[in-house]
C-alpha positions, -999 to +999 in steps of 0.1 A: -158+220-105-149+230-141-117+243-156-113+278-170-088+276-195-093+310-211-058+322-194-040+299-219-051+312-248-021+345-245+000+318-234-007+296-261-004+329-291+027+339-277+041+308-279+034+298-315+034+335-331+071+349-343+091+364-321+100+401-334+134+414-324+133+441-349+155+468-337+177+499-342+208+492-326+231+523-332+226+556-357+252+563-385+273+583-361+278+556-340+288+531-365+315+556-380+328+557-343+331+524-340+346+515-375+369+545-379+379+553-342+409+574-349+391+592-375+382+632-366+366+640-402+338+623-427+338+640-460+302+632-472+310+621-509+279+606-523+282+584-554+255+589-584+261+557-605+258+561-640+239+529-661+273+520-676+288+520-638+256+500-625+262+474-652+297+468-650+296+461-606+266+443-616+283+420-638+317+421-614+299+413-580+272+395-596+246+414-577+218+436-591+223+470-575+186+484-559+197+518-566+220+542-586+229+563-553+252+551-528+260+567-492+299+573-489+325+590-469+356+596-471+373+587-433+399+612-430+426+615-396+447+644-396+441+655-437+450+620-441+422+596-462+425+563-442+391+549-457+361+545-466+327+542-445+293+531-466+259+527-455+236+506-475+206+485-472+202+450-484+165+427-481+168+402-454+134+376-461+111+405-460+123+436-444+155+460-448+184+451-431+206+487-424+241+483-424+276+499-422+309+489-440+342+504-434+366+501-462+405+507-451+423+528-477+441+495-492+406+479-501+405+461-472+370+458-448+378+475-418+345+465-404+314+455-407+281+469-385+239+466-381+221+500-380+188+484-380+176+448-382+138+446-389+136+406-397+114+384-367+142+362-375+179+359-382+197+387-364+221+365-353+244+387-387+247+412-360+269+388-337+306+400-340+314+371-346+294+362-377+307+398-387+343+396-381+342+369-410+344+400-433+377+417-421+407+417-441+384+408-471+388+424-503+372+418-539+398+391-546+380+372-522+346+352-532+329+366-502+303+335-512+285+319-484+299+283-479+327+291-493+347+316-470+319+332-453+299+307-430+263+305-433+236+310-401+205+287-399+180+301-393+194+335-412+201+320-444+188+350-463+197+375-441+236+360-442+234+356-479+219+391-486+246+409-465+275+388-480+260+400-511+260+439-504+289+439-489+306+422-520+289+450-545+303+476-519+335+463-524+335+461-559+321+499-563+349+508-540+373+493-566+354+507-601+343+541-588+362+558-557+397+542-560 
């Protein structure tokens, strides 16, 4: 009698290979709802940084800006501006990590929420309660892993990234559209 072991070899890939959880988890209309609730109008006002503008958040967030163009709305309930909603993309390890920030008209973060999480690992940023870290936050705050934003193992870089665009965010709130 011989054993055929030929069945463990799926088994045995499965086990050892990464486990992708890469996902889309809601679409930009669905992230406005959720951070700006009351709101019944988004006034698209995209930003076009200029070189002097990139330099100065840059050196203020001390984070090297990807791009000069930045997705932003305005939030707006009843003709009144009550914040502002971004969408912006930050590197986890490897991939693109999509995300959402609402900015209350005082500076504050309103909110934070994952479009799109392409890592095999570390989407535990897109817990609530790794997010709700960031509320009330504003750029007078260090927003610096370890210090008032708790790191994730196992999403190290992913935590880090997002703490990072999320800072820049808030800092081109304050030098651009205040």
């Amino acid at each position: 009698m011989s054993l055929d072991i030929r069945w463990l070899v799926p088994v045995a890939i499965y086990a050892v290979a990464p486990q992708c959880i890469a996902a889309k988890y809601m679409n930009v209309d669905q992230a406005r709802a959720l951070i700006f609730p009351f709101a019944d109008e988004y006034v698209v006002k995209p930003v076009q940084l200029t070189p002097a503008q990139m330099q100065e958040i840059d050196k203020l967030s001390g984070v090297a800006g990807r791009t000069a163009q930045q997705q932003v709305w305005q939030a707006m309930s009843k003709g009144k501006m009550v914040g502002w909603f971004f969408v912006d993309q930050v590197i986890g390890k490897h991939e693109l990590i999509t995300y959402a920030l609402g900015v209350n008209a005082d500076g504050s973060i309103r909110q934070v929420q994952i479009i799109e999480y392409l890592e095999a690992y570390g989407s535990q940023v897109r817990y609530p309660n790794w997010r709700d870290q960031f509320v009330g936050k504003t750029v007078k705050n260090p927003l610096q892993i370890d210090s008032d934003i708790d790191n994730i193992t196992g999403a190290t870089l992913s935590a880090r990234h997002l703490t990072d665009g999320i800072r820049r965010l808030l800092f081109l709130h304050q030098s651009v559209l205040r």
